[in-house]
LUMSE-923090 format. One record per residue (C-alpha): x, y, z; chain; residue in one letter. Coordinates in nm, 3 decimals. Each point is the difference from the previous one (the first is absolute). Layout:
<lotis>
+---------+---------+---------+--------+------+
!       x !       y !       z ! torvex ! timi !
+---------+---------+---------+--------+------+
!       X !       Y !       Z !      A !    A !
...
+---------+---------+---------+--------+------+
</lotis>
This chain:
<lotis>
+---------+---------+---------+--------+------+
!       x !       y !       z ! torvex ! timi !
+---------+---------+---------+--------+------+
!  -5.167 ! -15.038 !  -7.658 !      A !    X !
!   0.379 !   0.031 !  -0.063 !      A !    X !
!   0.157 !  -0.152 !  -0.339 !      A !    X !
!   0.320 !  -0.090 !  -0.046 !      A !    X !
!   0.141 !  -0.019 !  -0.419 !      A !    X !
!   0.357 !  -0.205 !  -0.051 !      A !    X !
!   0.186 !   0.131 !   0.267 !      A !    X !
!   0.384 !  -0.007 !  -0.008 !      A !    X !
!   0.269 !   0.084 !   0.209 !      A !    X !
!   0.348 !  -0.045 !   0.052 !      A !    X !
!   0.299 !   0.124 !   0.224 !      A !    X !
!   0.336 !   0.007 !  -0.118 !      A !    X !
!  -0.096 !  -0.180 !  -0.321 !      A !    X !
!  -0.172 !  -0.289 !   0.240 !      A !    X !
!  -0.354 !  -0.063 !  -0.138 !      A !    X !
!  -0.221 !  -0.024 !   0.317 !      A !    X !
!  -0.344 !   0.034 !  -0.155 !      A !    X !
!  -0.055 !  -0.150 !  -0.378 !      A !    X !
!  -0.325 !   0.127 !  -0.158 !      A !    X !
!  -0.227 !  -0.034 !   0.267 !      A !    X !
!  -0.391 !   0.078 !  -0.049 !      A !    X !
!  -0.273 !  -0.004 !   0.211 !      A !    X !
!  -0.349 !   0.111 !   0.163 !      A !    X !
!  -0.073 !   0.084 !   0.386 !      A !    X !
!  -0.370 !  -0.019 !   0.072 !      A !    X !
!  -0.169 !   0.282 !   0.197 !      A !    X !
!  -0.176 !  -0.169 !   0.318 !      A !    X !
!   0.259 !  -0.283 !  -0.019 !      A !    X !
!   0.339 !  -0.157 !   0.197 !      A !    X !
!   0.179 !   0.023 !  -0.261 !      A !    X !
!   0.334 !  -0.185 !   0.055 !      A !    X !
!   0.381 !  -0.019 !  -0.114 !      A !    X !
!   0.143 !  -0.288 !   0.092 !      A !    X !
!   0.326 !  -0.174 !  -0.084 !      A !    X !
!   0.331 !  -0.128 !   0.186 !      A !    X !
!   0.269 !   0.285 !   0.145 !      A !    X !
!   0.175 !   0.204 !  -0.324 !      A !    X !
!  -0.275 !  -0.112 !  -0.254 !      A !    X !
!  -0.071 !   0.382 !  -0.054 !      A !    X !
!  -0.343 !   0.023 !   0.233 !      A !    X !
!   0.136 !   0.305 !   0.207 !      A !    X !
!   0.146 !   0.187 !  -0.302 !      A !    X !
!  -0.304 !  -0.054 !  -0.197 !      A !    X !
!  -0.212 !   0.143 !   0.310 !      A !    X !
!   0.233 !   0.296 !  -0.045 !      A !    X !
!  -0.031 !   0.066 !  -0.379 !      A !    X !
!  -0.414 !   0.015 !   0.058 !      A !    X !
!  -0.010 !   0.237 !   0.281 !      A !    X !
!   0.300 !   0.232 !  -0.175 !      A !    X !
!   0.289 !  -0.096 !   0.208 !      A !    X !
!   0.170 !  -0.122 !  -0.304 !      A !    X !
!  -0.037 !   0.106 !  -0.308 !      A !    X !
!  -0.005 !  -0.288 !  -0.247 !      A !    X !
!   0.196 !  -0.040 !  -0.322 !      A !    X !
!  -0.267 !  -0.078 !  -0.216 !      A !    X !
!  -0.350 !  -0.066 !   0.076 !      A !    X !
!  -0.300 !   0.203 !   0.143 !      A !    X !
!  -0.217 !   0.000 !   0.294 !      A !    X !
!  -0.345 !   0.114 !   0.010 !      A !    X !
!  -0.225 !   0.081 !   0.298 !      A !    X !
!  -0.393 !   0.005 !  -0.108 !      A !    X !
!   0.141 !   0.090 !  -0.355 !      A !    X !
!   0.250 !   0.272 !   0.111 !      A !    X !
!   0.334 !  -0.019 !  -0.164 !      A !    X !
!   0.235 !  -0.012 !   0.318 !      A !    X !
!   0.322 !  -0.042 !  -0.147 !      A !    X !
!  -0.064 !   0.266 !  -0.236 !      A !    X !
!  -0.206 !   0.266 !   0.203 !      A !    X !
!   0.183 !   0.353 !   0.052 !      A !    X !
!   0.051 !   0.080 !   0.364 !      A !    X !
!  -0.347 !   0.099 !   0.084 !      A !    X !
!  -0.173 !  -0.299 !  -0.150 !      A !    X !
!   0.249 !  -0.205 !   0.204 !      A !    X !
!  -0.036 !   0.136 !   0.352 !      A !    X !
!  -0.403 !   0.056 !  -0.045 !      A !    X !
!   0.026 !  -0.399 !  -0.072 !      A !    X !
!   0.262 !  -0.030 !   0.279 !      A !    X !
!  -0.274 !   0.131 !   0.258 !      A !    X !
!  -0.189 !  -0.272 !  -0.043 !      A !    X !
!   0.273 !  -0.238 !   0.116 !      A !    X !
!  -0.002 !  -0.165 !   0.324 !      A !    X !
!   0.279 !  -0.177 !   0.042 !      A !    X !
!   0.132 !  -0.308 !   0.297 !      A !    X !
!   0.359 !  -0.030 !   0.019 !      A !    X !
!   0.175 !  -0.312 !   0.090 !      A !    X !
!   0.146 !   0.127 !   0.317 !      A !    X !
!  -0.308 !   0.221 !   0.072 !      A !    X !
!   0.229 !   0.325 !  -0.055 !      A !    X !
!  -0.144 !   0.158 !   0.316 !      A !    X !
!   0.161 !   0.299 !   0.107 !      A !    X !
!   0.202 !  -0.076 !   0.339 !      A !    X !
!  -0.024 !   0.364 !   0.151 !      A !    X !
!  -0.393 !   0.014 !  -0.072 !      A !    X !
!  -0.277 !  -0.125 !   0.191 !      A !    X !
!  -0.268 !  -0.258 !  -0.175 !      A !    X !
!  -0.265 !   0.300 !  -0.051 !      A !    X !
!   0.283 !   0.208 !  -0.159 !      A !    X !
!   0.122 !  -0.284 !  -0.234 !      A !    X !
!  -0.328 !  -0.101 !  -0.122 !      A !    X !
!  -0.089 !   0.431 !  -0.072 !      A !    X !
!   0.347 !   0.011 !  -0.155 !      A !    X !
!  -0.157 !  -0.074 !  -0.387 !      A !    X !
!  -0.328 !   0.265 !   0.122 !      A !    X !
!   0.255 !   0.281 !   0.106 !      A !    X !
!   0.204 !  -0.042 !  -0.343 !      A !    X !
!  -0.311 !  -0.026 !  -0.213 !      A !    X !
!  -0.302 !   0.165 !   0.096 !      A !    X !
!  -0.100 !   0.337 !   0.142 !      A !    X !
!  -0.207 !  -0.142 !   0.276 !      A !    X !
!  -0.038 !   0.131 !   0.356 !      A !    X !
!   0.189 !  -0.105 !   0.290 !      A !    X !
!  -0.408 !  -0.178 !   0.126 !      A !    X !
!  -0.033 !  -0.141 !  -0.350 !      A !    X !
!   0.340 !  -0.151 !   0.005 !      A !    X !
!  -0.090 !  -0.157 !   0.300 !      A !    X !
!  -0.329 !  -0.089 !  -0.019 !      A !    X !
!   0.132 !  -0.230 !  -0.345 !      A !    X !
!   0.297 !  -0.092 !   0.223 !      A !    X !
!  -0.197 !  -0.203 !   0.281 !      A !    X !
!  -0.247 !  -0.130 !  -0.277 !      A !    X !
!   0.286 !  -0.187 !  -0.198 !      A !    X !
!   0.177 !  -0.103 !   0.359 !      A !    X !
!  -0.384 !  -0.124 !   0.108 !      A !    X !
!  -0.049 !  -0.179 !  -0.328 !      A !    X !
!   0.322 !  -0.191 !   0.047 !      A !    X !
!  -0.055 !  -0.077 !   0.364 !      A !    X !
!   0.218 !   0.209 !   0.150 !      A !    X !
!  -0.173 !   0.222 !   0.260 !      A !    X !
!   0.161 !   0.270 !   0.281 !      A !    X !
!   0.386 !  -0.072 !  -0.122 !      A !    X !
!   0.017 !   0.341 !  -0.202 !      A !    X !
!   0.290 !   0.097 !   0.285 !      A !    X !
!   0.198 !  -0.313 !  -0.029 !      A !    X !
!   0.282 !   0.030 !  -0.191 !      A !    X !
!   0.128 !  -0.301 !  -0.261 !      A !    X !
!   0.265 !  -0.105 !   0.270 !      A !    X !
!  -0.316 !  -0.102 !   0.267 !      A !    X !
!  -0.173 !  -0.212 !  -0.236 !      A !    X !
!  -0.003 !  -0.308 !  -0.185 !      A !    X !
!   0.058 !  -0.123 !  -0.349 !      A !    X !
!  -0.298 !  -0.089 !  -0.093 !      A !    X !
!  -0.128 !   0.328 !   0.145 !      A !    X !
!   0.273 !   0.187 !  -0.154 !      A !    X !
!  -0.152 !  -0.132 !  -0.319 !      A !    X !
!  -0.387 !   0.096 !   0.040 !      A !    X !
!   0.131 !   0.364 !   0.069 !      A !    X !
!   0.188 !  -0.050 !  -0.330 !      A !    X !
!  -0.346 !  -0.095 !  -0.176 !      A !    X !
!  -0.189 !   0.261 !   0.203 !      A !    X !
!   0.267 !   0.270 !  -0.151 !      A !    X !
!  -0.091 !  -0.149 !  -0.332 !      A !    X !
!  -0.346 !   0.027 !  -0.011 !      A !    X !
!   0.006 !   0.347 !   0.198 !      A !    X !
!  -0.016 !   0.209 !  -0.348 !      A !    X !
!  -0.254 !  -0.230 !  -0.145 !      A !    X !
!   0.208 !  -0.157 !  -0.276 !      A !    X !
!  -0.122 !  -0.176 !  -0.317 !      A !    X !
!   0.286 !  -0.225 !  -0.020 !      A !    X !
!   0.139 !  -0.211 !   0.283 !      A !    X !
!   0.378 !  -0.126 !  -0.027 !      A !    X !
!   0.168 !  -0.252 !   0.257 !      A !    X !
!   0.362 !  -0.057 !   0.008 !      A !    X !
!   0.017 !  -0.365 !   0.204 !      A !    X !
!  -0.210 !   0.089 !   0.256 !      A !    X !
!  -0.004 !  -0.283 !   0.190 !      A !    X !
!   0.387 !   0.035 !   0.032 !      A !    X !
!   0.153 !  -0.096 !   0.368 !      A !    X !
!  -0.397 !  -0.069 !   0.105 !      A !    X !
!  -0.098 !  -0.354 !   0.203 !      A !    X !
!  -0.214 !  -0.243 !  -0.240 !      A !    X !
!  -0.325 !   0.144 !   0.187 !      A !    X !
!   0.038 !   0.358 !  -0.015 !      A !    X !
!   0.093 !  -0.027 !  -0.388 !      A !    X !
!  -0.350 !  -0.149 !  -0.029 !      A !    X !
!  -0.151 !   0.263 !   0.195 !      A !    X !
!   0.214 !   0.245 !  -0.202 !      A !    X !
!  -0.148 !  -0.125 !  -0.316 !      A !    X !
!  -0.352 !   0.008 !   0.084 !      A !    X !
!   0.017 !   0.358 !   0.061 !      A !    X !
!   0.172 !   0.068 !  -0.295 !      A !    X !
!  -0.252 !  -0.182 !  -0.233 !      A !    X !
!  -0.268 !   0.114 !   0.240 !      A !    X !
!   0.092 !   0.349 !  -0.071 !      A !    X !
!   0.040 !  -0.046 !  -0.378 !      A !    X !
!  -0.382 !  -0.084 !  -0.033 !      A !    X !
!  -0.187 !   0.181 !   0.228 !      A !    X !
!   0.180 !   0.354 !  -0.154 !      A !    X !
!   0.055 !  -0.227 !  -0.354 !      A !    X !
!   0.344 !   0.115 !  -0.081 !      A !    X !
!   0.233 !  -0.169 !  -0.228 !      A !    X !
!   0.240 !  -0.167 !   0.263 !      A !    X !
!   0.338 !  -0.152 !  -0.144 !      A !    X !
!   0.206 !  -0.205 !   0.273 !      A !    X !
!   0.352 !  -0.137 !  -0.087 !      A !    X !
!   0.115 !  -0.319 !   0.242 !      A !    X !
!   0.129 !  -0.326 !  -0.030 !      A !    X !
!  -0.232 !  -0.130 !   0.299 !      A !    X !
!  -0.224 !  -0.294 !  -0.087 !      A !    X !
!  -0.252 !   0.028 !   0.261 !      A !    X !
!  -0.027 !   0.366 !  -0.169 !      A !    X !
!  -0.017 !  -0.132 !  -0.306 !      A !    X !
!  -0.317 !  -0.303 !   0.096 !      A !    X !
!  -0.190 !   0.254 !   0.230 !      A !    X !
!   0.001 !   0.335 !  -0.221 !      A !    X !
!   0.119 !  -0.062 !  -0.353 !      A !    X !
!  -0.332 !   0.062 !  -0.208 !      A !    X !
!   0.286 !   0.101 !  -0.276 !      A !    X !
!   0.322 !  -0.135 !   0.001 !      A !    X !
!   0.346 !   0.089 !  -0.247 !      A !    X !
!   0.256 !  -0.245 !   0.027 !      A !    X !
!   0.354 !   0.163 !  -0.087 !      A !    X !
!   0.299 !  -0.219 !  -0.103 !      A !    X !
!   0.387 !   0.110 !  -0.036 !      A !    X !
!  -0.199 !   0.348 !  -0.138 !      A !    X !
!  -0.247 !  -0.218 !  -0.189 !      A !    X !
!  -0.383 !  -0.018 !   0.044 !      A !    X !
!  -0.093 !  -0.320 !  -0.043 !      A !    X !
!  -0.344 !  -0.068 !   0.133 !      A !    X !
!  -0.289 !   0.197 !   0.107 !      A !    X !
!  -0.307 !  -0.111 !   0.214 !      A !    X !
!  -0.226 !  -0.041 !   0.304 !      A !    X !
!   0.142 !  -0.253 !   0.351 !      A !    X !
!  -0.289 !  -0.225 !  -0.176 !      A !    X !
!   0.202 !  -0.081 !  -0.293 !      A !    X !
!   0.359 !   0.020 !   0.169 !      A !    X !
!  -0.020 !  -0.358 !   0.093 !      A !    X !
!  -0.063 !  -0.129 !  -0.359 !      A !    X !
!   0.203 !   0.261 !  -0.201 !      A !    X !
!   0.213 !  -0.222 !  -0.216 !      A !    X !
!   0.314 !   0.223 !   0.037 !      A !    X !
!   0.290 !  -0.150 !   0.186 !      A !    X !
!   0.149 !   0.263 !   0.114 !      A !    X !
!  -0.245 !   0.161 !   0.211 !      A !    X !
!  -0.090 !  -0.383 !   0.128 !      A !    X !
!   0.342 !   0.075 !   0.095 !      A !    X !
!  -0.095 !   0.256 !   0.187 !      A !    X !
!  -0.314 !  -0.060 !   0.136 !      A !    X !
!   0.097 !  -0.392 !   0.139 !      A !    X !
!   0.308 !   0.089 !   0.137 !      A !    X !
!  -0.091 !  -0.184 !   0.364 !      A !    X !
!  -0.224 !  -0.310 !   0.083 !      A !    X !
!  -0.316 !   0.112 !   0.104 !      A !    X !
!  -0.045 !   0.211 !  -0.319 !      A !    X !
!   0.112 !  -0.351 !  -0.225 !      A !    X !
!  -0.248 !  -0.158 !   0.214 !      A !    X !
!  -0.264 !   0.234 !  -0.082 !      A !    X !
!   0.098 !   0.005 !  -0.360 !      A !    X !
!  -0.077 !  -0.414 !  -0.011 !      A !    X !
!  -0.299 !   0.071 !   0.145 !      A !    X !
!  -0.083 !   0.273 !  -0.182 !      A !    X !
!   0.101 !  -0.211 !  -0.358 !      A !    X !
!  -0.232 !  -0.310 !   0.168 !      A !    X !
!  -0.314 !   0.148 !   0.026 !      A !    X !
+---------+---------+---------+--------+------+
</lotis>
């Protein structure tokens, strides 16, 4: 589980996040979701350490983060796995050596062990026999199951996603999400995804924050989004016709 108490920040005297609190569930999609510049990405960063907030704290399992001395933080930083938004693969390395990257930083293991784990996350995200293909032969959605391979490759309690369905077709961002909450079961990690795409948000949001103009103003499940009661994120979430359409009959039945 990772807590959140009344985090704030603010750059150049800009208040970005106002007091924000919150729990992520372990063995949970736990999602961030709001429009573009609502705070989402720089709240993602304040949990994981990229920022450091101005006032607030963040826990993981009851671990102080924002107040741990450099040990504390990098023994909790270990058990990070982290999906960028552009999948942040390295150009000049192959898939095999991108997803060993976090294994050859972290751990002590042998060259077999490294890639005996290697070919078990690339199996258990369906990628098979493209270890020598380098990120410029394959595709975007395949560029972002070696992402979540490299992720899971150091066997992470916590599971952060920057947008990951970013620049993916409507089909592969399901298939993209099934993994991911998939994934966050069967190992039961705490998984926190920031995006502002509905079908993310109706397939995988068993926990949802809503962030406003650096606000949170509603938290939930997709089973109570319809019916929240909080125009702004009705805002948000009926922005095109077939979602008003499934909001009427949604409110009918």
């Amino acid at each position: 589980m990772i807590k959140i108490n009344r985090i704030s920040k603010a750059f150049n005297g800009k208040p970005v996040l106002d007091n924000i609190s919150g729990e992520f569930d372990k063995g949970k999609t736990n999602l961030i979701i709001g429009s573009s510049g609502t705070g989402k990405s720089v709240l993602l960063k304040c949990i994981v350490g990229l920022l450091q907030p101005d006032q607030g704290s963040v826990y993981f399992d009851l671990r102080n983060f924002t107040e741990a001395d450099k040990d504390m933080k990098s023994e909790i930083r270990r058990e990070m796995g982290m999906l960028f938004q552009g999948s942040a693969l390295f150009d000049s390395k192959n898939v095999e050596q991108n997803v060993m990257f976090p294994l050859d930083v972290l751990t002590t293991k042998t060259l077999e062990e490294k890639l005996d784990r290697v070919n078990f996350c690339l199996k258990r995200v369906g990628l098979e026999n493209v270890n020598s293909k380098m990120p410029s032969e394959i595709s975007g959605g395949m560029k972002k199951r070696v992402g979540i391979a490299r992720a899971i490759v150091n066997n992470p309690n916590y599971l952060f996603c920057d947008e990951p369905n970013s620049g993916l077709d409507p089909q592969t961002s399901i298939v993209i999400d099934e993994l991911i909450k998939e994934i966050t079961e069967e190992y039961d990690i705490t998984t926190v995804v920031v995006t502002h795409d509905m079908n993310s948000v109706m397939g995988i949001g068993e926990k949802i924050m809503f962030l406003y103009k650096g606000h949170k103003l509603w938290e939930g499940s997709y089973h109570e989004i319809m019916n929240s009661g909080v125009k702004e994120l009705d805002d948000f979430v009926f922005t095109n016709k077939v979602m008003k359409n499934l909001k009427g009959k949604v409110t009918s039945l």
